[in-house]
C-alpha positions as CSV (number, residue, x, y, z in Angstrom):
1,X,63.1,-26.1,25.1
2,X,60.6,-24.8,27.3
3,X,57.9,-26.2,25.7
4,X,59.5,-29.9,25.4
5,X,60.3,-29.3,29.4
6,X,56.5,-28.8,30.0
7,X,55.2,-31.8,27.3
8,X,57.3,-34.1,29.5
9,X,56.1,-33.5,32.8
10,X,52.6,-33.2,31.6
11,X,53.1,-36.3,30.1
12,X,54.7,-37.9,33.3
13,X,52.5,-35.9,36.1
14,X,49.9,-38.5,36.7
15,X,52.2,-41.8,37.0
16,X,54.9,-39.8,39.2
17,X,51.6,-38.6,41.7
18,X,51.3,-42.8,42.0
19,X,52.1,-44.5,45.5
20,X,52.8,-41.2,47.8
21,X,53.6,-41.5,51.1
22,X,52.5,-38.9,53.0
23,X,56.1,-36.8,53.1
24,X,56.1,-37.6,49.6
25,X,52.9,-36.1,48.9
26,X,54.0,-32.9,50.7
27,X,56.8,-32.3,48.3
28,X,55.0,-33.1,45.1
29,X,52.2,-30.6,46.2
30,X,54.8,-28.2,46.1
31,X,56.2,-29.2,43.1
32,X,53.0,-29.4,41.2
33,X,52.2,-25.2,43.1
34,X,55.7,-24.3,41.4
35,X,55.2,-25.7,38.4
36,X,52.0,-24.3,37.9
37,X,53.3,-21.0,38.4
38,X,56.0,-22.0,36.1
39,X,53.8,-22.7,33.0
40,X,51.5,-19.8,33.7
41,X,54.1,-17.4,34.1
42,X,55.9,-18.5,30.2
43,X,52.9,-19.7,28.7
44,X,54.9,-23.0,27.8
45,X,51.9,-25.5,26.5
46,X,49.2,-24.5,29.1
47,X,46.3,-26.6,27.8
48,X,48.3,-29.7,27.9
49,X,49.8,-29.0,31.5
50,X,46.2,-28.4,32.6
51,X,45.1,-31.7,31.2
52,X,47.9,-32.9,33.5
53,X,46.2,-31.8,35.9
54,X,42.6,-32.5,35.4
55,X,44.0,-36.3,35.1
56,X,45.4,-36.1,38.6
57,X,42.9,-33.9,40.2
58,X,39.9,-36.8,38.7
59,X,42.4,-39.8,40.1
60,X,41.4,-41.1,43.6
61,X,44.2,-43.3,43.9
62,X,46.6,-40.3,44.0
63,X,47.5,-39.2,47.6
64,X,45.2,-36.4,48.7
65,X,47.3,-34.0,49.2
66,X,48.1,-33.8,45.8
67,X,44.3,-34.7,44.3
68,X,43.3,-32.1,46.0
69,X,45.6,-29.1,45.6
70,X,45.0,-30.0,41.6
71,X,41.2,-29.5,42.4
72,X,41.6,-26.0,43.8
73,X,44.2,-24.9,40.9
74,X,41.9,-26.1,38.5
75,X,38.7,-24.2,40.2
76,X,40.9,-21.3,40.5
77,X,41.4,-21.0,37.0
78,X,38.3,-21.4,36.1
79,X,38.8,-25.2,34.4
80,X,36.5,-27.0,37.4
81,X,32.8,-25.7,37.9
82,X,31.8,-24.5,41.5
83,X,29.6,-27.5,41.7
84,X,31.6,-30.3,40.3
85,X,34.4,-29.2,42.7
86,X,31.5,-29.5,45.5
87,X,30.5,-32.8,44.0
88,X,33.9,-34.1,44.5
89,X,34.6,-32.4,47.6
90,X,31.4,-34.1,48.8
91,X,32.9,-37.6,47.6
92,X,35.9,-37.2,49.3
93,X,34.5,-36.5,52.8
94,X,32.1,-39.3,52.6
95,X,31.6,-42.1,54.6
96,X,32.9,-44.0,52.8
97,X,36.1,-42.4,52.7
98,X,39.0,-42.9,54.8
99,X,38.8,-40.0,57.2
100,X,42.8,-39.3,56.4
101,X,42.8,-39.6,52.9
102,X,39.7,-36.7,53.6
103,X,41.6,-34.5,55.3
104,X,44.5,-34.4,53.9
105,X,42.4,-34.0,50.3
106,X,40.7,-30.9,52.1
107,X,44.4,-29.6,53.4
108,X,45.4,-29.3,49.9
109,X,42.2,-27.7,48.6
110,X,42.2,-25.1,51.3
111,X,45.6,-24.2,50.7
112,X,45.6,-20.6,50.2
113,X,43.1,-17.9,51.0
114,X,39.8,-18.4,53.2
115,X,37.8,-16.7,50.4
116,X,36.5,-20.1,49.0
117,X,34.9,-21.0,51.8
118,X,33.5,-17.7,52.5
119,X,32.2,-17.6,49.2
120,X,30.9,-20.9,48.7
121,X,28.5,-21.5,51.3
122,X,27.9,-25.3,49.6
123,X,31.5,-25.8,50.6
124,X,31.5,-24.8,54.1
125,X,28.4,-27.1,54.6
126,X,29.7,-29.8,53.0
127,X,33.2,-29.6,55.5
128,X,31.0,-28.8,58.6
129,X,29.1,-31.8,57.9
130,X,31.9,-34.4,57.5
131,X,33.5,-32.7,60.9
132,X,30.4,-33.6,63.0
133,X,30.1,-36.8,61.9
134,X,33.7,-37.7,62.4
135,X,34.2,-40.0,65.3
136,X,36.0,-38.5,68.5
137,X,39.3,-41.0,68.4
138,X,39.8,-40.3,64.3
139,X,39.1,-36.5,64.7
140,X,42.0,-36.7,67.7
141,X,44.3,-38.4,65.1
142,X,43.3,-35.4,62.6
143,X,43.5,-32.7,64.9
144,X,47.0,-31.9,64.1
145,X,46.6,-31.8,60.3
146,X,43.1,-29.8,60.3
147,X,44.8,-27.4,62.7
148,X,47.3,-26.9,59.7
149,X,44.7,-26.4,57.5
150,X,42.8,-23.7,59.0
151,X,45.7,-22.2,60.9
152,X,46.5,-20.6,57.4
153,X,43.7,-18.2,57.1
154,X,44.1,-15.1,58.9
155,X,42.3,-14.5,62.4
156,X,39.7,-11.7,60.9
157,X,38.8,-14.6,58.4
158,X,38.8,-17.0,60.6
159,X,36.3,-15.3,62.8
160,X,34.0,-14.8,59.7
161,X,34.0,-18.8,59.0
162,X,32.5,-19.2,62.9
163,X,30.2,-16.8,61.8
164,X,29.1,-18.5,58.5
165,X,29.2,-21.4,60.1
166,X,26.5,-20.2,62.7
167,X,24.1,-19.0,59.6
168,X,24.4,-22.2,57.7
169,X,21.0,-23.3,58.3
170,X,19.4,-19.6,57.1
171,X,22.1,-19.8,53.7
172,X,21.3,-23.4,52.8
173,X,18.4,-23.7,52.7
174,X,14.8,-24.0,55.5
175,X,15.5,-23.9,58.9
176,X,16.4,-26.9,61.1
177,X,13.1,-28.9,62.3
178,X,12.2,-28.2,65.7
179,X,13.1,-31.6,67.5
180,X,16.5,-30.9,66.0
181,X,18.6,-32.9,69.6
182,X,20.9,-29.3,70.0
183,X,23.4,-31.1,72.8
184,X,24.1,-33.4,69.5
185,X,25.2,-30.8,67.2
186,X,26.7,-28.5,69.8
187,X,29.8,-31.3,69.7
188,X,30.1,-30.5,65.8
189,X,30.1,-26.6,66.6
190,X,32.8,-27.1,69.1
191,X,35.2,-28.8,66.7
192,X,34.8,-25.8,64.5
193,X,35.8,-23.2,67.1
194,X,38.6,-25.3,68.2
195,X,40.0,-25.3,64.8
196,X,39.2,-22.0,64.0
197,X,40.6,-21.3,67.6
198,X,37.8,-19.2,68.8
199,X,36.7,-19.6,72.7
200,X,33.4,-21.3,73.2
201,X,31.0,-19.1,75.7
202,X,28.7,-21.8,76.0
């Protein structure tokens, strides 16, 4: 019975993660978390659940929230690649990207501990990036849902983001050139401190 139970919301995961409002979206992210626990827990027709997944996780029509919570369970067990989840993370904070439909994307594939972004310095560029080059009336709209986001993660990990954040130039890759305009990028530091809610000295 199990098994059938599983089959059919494989089978039905994809069309039900359609057309999500955004309280919608909230409660099918926690469906899809519980099911997922579900499944792993019996063992009830993983590979096809997971396939579920990977369809919903690959879909950008399907709300954000949801896309990309099924990114992170799929990197978390070891079904995404570190760099295609980077790829796609990359895609979804683009330009060309509605700046909502980004965050709430990167709200679901945060969701849990701060260890993949401590880890995965790629990452962490990649989100500091899109944060500096959101405009100041969107990243007010945002404010409340990226506070959400990072308010998870505990304060000692929170502190060693705003310090990986600070060596991004030395982990990535050469240093900055030296007409790099510093009042320009100190904007982008100060979003990350406020969200990380660390005081700024200077």
């Amino acid at each position: 019975m199990l098994d059938t139970v599983v089959v059919r919301a494989s089978v039905e995961l994809r069309s039900a993660c359609a057309a999500l409002d955004d309280d919608a979206a909230t409660a099918m992210r926690r469906a899809v978390d519980a099911a997922d626990r579900g499944v792993m827990l019996v063992g009830a027709e993983v590979e096809r659940w997971r396939a579920a997944l990977a369809a919903v996780a690959a879909d950008d029509r399907v709300h954000g929230l949801v896309a990309g919570r099924a990114n992170r369970i799929l990197l978390d067990a070891d079904r995404l690649p570190p760099d295609e989840a980077a790829r796609r993370l990359s895609r979804q904070l683009s330009a060309g990207t509605p700046a909502a439909h980004g965050a709430a994307w990167l709200d679901g594939f945060l969701d849990g501990e701060a260890v993949l972004l401590l880890h995965e310095p790629t990452l962490l560029g990649i989100v500091d990036e899109w944060l500096g080059r959101v405009d100041e009336a969107t990243y007010d709209d945002l404010l409340p849902l990226l506070r959400r986001t990072f308010s998870r993660f505990q304060p000692a990990e929170r502190r060693q983001l705003a310090t990986r954040v600070r060596n991004l130039s030395a982990r990535l890759g050469p240093a900055a050139p030296a007409d790099v305009d510093l009042d320009r990028a100190r904007g982008a530091a100060h979003r990350v401190a406020a969200l990380l809610r660390l005081e700024v000295t200077r």
